[in-house]
C-alpha positions as CSV (number, residue, x, y, z in Angstrom):
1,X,22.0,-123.2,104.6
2,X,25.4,-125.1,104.9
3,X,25.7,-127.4,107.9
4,X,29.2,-125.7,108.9
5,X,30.2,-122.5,108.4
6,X,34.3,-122.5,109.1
7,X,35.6,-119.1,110.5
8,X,39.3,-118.5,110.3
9,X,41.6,-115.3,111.1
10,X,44.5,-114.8,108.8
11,X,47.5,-113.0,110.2
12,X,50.4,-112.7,108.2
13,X,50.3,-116.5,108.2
14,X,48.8,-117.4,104.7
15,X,51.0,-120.6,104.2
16,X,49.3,-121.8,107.5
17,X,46.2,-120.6,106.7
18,X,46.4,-122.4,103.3
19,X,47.4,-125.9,105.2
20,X,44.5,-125.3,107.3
21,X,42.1,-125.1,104.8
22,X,43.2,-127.8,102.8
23,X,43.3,-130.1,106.0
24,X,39.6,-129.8,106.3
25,X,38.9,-130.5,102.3
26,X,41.1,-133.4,102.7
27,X,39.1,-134.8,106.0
28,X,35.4,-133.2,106.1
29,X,33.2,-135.2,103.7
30,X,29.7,-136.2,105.2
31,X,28.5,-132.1,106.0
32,X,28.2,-129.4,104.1
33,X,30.3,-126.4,104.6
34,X,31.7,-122.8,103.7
35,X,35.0,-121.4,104.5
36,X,35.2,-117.4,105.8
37,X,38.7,-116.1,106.1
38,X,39.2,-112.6,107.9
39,X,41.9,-111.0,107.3
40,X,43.3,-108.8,110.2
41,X,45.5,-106.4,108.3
42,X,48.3,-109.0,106.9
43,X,49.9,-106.0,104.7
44,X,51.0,-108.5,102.6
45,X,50.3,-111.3,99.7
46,X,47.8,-113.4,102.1
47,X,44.9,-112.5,100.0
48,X,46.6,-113.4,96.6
49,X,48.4,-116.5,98.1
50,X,45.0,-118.0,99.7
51,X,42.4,-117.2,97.0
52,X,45.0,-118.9,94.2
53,X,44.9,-122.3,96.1
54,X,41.1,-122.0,97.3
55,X,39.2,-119.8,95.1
56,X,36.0,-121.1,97.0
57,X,36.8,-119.5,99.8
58,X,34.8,-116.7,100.6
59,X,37.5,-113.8,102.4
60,X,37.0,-110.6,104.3
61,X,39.6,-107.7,105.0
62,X,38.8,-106.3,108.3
63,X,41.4,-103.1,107.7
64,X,43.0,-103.1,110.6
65,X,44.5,-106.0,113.1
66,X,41.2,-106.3,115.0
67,X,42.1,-109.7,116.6
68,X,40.2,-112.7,117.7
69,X,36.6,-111.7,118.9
70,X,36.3,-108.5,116.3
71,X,37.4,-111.0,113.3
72,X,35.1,-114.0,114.4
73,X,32.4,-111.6,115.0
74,X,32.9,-110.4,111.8
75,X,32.6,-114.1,110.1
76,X,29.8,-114.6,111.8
77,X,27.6,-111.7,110.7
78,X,28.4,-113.2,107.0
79,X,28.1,-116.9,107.8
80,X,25.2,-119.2,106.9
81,X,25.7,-122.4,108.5
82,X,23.8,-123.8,111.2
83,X,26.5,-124.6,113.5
84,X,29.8,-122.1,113.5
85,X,33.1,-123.4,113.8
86,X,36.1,-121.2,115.1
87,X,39.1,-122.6,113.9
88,X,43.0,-121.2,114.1
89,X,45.2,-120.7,111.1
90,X,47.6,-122.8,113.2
91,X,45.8,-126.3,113.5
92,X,45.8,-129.2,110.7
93,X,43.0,-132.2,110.6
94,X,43.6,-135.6,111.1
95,X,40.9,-137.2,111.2
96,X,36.6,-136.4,110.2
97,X,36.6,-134.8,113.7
98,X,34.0,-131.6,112.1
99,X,31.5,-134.2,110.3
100,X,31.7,-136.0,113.9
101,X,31.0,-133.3,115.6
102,X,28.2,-132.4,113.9
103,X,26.9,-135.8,114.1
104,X,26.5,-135.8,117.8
105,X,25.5,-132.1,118.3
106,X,22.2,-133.4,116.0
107,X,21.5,-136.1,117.9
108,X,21.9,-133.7,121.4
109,X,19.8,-130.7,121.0
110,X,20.9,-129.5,124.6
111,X,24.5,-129.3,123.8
112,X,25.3,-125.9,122.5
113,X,29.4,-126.4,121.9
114,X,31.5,-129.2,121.5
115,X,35.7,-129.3,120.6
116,X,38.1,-132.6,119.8
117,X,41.3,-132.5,121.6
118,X,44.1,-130.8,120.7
119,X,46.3,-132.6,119.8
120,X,50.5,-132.1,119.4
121,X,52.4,-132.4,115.5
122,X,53.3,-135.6,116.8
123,X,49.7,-136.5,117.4
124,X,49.9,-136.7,121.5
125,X,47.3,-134.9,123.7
126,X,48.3,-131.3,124.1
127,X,47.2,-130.5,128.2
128,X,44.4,-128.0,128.7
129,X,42.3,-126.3,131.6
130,X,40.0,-128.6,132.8
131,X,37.3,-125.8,134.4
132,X,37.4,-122.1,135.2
133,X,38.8,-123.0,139.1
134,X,42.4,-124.6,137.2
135,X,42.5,-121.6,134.8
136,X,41.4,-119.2,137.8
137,X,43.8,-120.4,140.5
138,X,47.3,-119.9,137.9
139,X,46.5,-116.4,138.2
140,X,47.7,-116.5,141.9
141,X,51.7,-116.7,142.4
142,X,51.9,-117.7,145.9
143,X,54.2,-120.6,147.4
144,X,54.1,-124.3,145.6
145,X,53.4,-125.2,149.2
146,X,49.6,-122.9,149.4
147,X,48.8,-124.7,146.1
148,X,46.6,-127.4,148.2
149,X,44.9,-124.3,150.1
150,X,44.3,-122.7,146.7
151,X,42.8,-125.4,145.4
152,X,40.3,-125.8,148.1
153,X,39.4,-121.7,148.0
154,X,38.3,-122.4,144.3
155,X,37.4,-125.5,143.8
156,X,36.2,-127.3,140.6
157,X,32.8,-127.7,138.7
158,X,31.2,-130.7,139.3
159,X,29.4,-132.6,136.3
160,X,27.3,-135.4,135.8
161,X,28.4,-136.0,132.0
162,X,32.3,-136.6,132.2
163,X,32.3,-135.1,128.3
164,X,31.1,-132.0,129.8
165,X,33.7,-128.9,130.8
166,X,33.4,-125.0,132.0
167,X,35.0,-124.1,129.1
168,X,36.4,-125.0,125.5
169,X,39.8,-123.8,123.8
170,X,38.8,-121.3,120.6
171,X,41.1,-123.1,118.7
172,X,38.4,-125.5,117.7
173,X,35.3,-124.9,118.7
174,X,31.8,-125.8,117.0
175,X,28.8,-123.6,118.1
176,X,25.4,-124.0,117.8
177,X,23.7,-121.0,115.7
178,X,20.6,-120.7,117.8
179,X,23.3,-120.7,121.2
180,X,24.7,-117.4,119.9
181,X,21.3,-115.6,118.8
182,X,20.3,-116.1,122.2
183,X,23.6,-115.5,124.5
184,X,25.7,-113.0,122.4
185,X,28.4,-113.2,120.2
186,X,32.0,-113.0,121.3
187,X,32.9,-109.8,123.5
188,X,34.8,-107.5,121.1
189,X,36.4,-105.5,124.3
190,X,39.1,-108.6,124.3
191,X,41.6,-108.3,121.7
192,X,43.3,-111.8,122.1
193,X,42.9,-114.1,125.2
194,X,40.4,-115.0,127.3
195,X,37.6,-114.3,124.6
196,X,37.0,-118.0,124.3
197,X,36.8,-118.6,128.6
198,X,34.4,-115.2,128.7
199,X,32.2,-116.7,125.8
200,X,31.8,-120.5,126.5
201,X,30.8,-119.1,130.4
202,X,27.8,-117.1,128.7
203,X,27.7,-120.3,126.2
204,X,27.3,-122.6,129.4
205,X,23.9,-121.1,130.6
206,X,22.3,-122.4,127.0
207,X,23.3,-125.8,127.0
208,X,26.1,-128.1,127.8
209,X,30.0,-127.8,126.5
210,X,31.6,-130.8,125.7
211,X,34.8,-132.3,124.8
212,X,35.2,-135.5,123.1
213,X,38.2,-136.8,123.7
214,X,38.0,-139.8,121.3
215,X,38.8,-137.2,118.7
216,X,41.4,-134.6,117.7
217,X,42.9,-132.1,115.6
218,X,46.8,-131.0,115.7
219,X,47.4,-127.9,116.3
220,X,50.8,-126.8,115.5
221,X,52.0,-124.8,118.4
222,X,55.9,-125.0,117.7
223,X,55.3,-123.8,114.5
224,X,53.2,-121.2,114.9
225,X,53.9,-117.5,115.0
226,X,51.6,-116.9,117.9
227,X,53.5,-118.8,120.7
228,X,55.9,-117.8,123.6
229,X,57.9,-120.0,124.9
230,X,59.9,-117.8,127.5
231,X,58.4,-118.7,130.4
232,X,58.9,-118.5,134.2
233,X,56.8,-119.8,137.6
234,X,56.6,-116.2,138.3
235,X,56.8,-114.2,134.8
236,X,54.0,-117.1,133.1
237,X,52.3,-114.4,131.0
238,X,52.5,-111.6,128.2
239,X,51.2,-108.5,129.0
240,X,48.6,-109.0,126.3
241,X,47.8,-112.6,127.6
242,X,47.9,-110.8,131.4
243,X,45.4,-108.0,130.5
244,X,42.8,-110.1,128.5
245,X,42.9,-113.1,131.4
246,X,42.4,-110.1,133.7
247,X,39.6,-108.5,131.7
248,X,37.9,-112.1,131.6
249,X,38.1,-112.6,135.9
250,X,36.2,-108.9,136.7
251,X,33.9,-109.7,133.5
252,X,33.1,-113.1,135.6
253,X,33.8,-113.2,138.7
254,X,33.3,-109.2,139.9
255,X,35.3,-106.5,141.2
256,X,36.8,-108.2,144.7
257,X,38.1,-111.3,142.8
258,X,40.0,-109.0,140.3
259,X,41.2,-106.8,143.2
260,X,42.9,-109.6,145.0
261,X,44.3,-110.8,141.9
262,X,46.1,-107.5,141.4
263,X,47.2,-107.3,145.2
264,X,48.4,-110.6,144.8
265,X,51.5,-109.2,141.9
266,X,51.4,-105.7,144.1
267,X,52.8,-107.6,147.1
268,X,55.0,-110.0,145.4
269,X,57.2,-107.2,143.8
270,X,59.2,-106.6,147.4
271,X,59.1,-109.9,148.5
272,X,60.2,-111.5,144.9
273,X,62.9,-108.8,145.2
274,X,63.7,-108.8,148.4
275,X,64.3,-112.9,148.6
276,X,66.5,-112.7,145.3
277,X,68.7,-109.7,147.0
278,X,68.7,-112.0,150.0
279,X,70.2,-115.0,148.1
280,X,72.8,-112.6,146.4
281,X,73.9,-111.6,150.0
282,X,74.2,-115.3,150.9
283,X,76.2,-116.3,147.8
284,X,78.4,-113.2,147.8
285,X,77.4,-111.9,144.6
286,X,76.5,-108.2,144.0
287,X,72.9,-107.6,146.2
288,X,71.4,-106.5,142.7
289,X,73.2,-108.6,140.3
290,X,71.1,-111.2,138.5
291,X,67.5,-109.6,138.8
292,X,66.0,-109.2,135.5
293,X,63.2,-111.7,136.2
294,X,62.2,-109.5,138.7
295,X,62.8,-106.3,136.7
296,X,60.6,-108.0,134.2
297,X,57.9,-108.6,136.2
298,X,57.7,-105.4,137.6
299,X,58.1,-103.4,134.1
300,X,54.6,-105.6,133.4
301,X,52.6,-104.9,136.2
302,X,53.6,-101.1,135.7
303,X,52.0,-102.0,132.3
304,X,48.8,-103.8,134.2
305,X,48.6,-100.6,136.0
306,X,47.5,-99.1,133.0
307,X,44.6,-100.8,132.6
308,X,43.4,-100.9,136.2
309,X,40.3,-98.7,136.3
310,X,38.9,-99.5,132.8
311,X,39.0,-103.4,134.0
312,X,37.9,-102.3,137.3
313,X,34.5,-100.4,135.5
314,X,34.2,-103.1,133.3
315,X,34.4,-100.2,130.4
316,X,33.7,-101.2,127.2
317,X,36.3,-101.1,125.1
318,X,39.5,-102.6,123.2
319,X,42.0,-104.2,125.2
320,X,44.7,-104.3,122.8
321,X,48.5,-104.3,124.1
322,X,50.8,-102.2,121.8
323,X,53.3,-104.5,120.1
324,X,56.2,-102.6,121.7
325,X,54.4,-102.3,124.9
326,X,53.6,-106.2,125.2
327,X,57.0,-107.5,127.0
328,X,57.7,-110.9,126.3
């Protein structure tokens, strides 16, 4: 049995993929490990182009784009190791963050996750949710000025251990073997998104999550292929992103909580409108002139819409966005 087994999805990103797994040769030396690339679909020379450089690796073709839970799921079933590490095509090593990771999780049986920090190209701190109440609350768009009030409807976990968080990004996260026999694997109805928050909550009733932030990996967000960088107070999501984060607050928190999430955008398409048509009446311009932010928004909860009584049954399913359908 390998101490590590590394899991990694390929998506028409084999030059990444290839960095990726070369970062971790270069900077894992005290453990024992295997590599498991799953392949969701590329349709192109991934394959060819990763097993030339690391012929060790061992690869799986899923045979169609089954995203991040399916493909991890998949590794899973074929990985030995006694801990499992999730790790995107997107991220590069800096320093023996895996063999410390490891370390630690041996010498603290009741931890059943741990993750460095993500860290920027440059090698700064990349900012990330600190507990399910900050991820929670930027589902609401309401006033900058009912952020205090918001803030006090859900408030944070409290912790003893200041290492310890609600949740860990899938980016780079180590998991105990025995923590997934006994809570589940990852919940294949989420396509992308919100897989990682759903997972570490059922994670979180086995043992402790931790983060250490003395350590870090960089994970390559300007470069990668799975960023958006359009991005407004009101319009903050994808569809795809939307849907999933959705799909993660009924899994979680019930019904009512996803109900008044989806009021929430219901209501804010007249008043969004309204106040833009408003300031176009006050500056003279056309009443309609200058509204595709709104236009956009409402074009994606038209496409919420869609998905409103499966996430409201909680149906098993795949959540997956078409790519033509999934308005950036």
């Amino acid at each position: 049995m390998y101490d590590v087994s590394i899991l990694i999805i390929n998506y028409k990103c084999a030059g990444l993929t290839n960095d990726a797994i070369q970062s971790v040769k270069d900077w894992t030396r005290k453990v024992t490990y295997e590599i498991i690339v799953v392949d969701n679909d590329s349709q192109d020379s991934s394959q060819t182009e990763v097993l030339q450089k690391h012929p060790d690796v061992q690869w799986i073709n899923m045979g169609y784009n089954a995203g991040f839970a399916r493909a991890n799921n998949r590794a899973i079933q074929a990985a030995t190791g006694r801990y499992y590490l999730l790790l995107n095509a997107d991220t590069l090593q800096n320093m023996p963050a895996i063999d410390l990771c490891v370390e630690r999780m041996d010498a603290e049986p009741d931890v059943v996750a741990t993750a460095p920090m993500q860290l920027y190209a440059n090698g700064t701190p990349q900012p990330y949710f600190q507990s399910f109440a900050e991820f929670r609350r930027i589902f609401y768009i309401v006033p900058i000025r009912l952020q205090t009030w918001l803030e006090r409807l859900i408030p944070e976990t409290k912790y003893q251990d200041p290492r310890q968080h609600d949740w860990l990004v899938g980016a780079f996260m180590v998991v105990r073997r025995e923590a997934v026999a006994k809570v589940g694997p990852l919940d294949e109805s989420f396509f992308m998104y919100g897989e990682d928050v759903e997972w570490s909550y059922r994670l979180g009733k086995a043992g402790k999550l931790l983060y250490f932030k003395d350590l870090g990996f960089l994970h390559l967000t300007s470069d990668s292929p799975f960023r958006r960088t359009d991005v407004s107070y009101v319009n903050r999501f994808n569809v795809q992103m939307q849907v999933s984060n959705l799909l993660w607050l009924r899994k979680q928190y019930g019904v009512g909580a996803y109900l008044v999430v989806m009021l929430n955008y219901a209501l804010l398409i007249p008043i969004f409108t309204g106040w833009k048509a408003f300031v176009n009446f006050r500056n003279r311009r056309p009443i309609f002139s200058e509204m595709e932010n709104q236009k956009r928004f409402s074009r994606r909860f038209q496409m919420l819409l869609r998905y409103f009584w499966p996430t409201v049954w909680n149906r098993p399913g795949f959540y997956k966005i078409k790519p033509e359908e999934n308005i950036v």
